[in-house]
Residue frames relative to the residue before (quaternion, step in Angstrom):
aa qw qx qy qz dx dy dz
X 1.0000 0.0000 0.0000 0.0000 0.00 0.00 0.00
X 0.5365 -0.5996 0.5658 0.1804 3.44 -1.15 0.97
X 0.4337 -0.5532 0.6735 0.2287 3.45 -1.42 1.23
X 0.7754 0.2746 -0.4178 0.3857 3.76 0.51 0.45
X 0.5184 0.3503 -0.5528 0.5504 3.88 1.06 0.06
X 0.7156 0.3144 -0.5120 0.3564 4.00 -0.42 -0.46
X 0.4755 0.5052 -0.5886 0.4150 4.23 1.06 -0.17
X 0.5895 0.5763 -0.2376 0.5137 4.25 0.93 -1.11
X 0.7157 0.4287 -0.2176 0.5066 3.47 0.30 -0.92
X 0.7374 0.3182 -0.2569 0.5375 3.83 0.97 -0.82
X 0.5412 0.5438 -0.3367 0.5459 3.86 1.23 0.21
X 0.6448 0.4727 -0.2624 0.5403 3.37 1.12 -0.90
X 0.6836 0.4696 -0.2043 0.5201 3.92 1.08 -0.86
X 0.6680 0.3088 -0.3237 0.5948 3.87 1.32 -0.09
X 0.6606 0.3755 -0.4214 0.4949 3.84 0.67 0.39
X 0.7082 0.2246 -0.3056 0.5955 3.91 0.87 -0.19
X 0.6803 -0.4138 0.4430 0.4120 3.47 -0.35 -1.66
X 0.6079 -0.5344 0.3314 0.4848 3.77 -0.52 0.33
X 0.7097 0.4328 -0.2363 0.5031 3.95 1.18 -1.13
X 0.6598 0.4661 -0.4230 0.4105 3.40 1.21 -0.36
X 0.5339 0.6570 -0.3631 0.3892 3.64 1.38 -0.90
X 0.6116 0.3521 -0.3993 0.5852 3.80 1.02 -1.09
X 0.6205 0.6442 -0.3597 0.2657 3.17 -0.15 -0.47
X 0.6791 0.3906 -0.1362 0.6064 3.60 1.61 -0.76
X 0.6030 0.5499 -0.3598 0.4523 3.12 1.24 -0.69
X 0.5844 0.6721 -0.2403 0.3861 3.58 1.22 -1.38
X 0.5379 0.4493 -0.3331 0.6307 3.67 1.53 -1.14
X 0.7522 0.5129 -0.2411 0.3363 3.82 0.29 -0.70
X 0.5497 -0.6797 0.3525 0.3342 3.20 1.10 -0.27
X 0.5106 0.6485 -0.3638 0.4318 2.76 1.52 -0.40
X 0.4781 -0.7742 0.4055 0.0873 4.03 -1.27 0.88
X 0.3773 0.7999 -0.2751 0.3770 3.35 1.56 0.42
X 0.0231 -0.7053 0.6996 0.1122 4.06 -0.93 1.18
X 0.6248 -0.6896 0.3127 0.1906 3.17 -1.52 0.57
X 0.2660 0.6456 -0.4863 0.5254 3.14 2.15 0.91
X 0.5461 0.6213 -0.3358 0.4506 3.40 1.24 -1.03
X 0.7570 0.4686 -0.2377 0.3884 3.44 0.34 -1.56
X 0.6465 0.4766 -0.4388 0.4029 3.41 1.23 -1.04
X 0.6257 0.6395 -0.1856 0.4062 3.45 0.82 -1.02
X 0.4575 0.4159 -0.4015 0.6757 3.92 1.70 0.06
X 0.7116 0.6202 -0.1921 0.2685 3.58 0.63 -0.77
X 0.6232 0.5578 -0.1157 0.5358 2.87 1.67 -0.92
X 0.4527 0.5722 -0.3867 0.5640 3.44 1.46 -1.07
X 0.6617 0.5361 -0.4571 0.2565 3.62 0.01 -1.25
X 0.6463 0.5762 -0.2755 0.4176 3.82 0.86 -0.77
X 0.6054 0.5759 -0.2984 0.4613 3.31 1.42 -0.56
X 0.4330 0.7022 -0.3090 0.4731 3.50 1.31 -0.08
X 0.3325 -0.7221 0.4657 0.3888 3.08 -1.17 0.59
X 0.8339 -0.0941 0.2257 0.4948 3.74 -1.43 -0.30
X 0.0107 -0.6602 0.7428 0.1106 3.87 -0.24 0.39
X 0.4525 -0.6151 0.5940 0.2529 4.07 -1.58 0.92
X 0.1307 0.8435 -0.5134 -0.0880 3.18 -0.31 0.46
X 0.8351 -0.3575 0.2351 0.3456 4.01 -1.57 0.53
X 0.5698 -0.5663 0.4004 0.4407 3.60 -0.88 0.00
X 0.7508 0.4570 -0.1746 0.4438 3.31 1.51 -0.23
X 0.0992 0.8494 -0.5178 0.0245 3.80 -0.46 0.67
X 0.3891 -0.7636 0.4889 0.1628 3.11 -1.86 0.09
X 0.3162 -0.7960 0.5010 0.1244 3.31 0.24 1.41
X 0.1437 0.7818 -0.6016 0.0791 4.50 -0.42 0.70
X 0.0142 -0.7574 0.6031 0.2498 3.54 -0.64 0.10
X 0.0969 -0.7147 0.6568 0.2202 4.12 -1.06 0.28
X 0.5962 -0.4973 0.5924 0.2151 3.42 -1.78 -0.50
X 0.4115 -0.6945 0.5682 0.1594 3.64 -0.66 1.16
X 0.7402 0.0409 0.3982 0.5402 2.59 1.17 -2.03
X 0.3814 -0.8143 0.3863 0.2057 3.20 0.63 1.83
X 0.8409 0.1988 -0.1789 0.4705 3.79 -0.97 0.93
X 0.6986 0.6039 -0.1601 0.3488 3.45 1.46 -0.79
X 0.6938 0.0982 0.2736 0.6589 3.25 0.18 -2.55
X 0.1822 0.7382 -0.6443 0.0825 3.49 -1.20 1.24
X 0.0407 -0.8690 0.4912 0.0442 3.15 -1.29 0.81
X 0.2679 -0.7783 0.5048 0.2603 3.78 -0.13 0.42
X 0.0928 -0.7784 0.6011 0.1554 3.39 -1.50 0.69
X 0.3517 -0.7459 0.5318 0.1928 3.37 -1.32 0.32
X 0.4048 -0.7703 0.4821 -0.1015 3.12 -1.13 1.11
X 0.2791 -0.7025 0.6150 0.2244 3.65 -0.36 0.97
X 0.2597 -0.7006 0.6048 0.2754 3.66 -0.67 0.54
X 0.7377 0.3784 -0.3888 0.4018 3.64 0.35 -0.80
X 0.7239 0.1990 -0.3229 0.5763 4.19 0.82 0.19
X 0.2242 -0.7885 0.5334 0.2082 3.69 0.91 0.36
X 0.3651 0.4921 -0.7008 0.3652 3.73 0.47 1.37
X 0.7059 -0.4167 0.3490 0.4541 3.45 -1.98 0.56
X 0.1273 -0.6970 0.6035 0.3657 3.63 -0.79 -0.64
X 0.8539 0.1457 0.0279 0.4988 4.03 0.87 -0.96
X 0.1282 0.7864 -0.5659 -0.2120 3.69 -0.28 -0.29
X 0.1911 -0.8046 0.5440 0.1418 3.58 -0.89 1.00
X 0.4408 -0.6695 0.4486 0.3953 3.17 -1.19 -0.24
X 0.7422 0.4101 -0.3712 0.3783 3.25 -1.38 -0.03
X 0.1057 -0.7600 0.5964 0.2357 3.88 -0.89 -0.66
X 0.5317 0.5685 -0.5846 0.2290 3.63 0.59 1.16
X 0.9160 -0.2549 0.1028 0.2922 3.23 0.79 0.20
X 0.5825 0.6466 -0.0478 0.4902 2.57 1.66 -2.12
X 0.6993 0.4102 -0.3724 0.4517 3.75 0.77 -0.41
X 0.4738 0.7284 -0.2957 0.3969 3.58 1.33 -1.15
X 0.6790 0.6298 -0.2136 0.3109 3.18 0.90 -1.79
X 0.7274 0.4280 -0.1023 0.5266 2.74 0.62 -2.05
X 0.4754 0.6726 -0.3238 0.4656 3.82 0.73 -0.35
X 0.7155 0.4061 -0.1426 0.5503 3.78 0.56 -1.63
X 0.6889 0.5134 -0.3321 0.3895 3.38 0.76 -0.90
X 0.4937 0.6701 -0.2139 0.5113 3.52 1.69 -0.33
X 0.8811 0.1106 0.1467 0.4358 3.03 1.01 -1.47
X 0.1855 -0.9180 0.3442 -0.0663 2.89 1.08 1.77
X 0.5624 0.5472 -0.3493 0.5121 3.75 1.05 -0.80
X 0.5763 0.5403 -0.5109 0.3391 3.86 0.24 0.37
X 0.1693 -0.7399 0.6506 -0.0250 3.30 -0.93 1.35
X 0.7365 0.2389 -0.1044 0.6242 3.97 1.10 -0.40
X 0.1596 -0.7699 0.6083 -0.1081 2.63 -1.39 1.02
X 0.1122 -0.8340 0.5392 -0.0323 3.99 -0.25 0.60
X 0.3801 0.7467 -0.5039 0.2098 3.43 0.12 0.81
X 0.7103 -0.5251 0.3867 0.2649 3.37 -1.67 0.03
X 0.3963 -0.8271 0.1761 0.3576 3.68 -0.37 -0.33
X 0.1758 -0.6816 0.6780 -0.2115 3.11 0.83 2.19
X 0.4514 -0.6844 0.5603 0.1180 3.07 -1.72 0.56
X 0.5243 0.5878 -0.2869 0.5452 2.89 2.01 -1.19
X 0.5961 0.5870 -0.3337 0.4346 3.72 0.42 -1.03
X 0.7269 0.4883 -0.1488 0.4593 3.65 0.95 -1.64
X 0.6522 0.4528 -0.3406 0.5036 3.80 1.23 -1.26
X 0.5918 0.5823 -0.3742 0.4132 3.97 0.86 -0.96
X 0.7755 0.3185 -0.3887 0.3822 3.46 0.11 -1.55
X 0.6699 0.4486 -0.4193 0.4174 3.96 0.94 -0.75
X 0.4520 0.6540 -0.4388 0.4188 3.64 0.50 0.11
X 0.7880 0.3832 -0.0793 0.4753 3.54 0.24 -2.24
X 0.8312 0.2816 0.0730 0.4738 3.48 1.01 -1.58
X 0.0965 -0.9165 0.3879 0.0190 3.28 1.11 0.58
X 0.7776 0.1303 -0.1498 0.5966 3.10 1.04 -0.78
X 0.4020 0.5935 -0.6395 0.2779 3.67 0.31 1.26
X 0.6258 -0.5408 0.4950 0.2663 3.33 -1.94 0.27
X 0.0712 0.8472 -0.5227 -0.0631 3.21 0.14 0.95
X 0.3826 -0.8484 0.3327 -0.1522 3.69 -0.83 1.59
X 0.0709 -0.8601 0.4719 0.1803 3.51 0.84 0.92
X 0.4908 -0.7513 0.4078 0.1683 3.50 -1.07 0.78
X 0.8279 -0.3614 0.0856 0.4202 3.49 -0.81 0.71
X 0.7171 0.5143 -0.0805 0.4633 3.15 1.23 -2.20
X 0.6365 0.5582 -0.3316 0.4164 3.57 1.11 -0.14
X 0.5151 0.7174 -0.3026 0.3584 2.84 1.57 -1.91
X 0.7041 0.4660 -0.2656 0.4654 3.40 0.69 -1.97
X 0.7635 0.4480 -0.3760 0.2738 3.40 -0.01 -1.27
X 0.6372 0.4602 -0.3073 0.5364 3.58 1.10 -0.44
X 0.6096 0.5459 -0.3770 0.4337 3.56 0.76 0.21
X 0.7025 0.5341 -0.1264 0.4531 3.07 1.20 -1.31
X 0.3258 0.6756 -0.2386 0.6168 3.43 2.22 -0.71
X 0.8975 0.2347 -0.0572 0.3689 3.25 -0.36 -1.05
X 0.3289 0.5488 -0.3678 0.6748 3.84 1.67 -0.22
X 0.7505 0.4770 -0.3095 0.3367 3.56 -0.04 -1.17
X 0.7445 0.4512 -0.2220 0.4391 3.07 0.69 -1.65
X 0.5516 0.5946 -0.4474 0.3768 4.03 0.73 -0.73
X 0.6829 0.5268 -0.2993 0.4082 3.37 0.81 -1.94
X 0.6610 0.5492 -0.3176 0.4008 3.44 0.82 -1.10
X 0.3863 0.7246 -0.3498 0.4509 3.76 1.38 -1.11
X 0.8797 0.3591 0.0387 0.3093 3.00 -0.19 -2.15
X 0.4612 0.7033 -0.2048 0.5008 3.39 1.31 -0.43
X 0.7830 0.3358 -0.0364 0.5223 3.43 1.13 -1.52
X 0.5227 0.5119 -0.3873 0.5610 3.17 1.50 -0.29
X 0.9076 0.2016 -0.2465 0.2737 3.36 0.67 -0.78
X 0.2049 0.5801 -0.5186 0.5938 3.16 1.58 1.25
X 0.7762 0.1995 -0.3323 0.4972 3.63 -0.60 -0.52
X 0.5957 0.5736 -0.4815 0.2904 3.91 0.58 0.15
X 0.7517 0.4388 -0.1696 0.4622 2.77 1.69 -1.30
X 0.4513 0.5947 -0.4461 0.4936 3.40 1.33 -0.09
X 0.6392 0.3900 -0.4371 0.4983 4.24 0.56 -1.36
X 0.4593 0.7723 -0.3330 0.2858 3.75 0.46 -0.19
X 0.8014 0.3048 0.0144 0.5145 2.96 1.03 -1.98
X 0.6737 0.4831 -0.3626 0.4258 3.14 1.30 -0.50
């Protein structure tokens, strides 16, 4: 494999998912499982320190759903990976920021750990919930009104009948 299809393959696996990446590749011809992909991923840590922007993305994914998790970071202004850590309570993040003091932004999901770390290390960064959250907490709360209102008008129409 080419230090450019697994650079494609690991671009293709940070815009979908490691199973979705094989999964495109597979339409492509291309021979790759996403134990594979995790394993291109993992190299990435073996790297040294990439510098990265005042700005980052903080994600965490799943080796191994329920099991092995790790979280990667993300230069926002060249949206390449910069680090992948293990674990996803925090404790690696920390020690991570404390490295990398020139962050002023932050993009992350809505772990608390992620949230208690960056306000710890970085006190005064911008910390920035990301698109996919944005929705999901909208869609949360859409949910929960309809559900509200629904029940209000069930027990209206029930005092009604009785």
């Amino acid at each position: 494999m080419t230090d450019r299809l697994e650079d494609f393959i690991r671009t293709l696996s940070f815009e979908t998912n490691c199973e979705g990446a094989a999964a495109i590749c597979k339409e492509m011809g291309i021979k790759v499982s996403g134990d594979t992909i995790i394993r291109m991923l993992r190299k990435l840590s073996d790297k040294p320190l990439i510098q990265c922007s005042e700005a980052i993305g903080v994600d965490d994914f799943a080796y191994r759903k329920g099991q092995t998790y790790c979280m990667v970071i993300c230069d926002v202004a060249t949206r390449e990976p910069v680090d992948i850590l293990d674990g996803r309570d925090g404790d690696a993040l920390r020690e991570w920021l404390k490295r990398n003091k020139q962050v002023k932004k932050v993009t992350r999901d809505r772990a608390g750990a992620y949230a208690k770390a960056i306000s710890e290390e970085l006190p005064e960064a911008m910390q920035i919930a990301d698109r996919f959250h944005l929705h999901q907490n909208l869609l949360k709360a859409v949910k929960e009104a309809l559900k509200h209102e629904l029940l209000n008008n069930i027990v209206s129409v029930k005092h009604i009948l009785t």
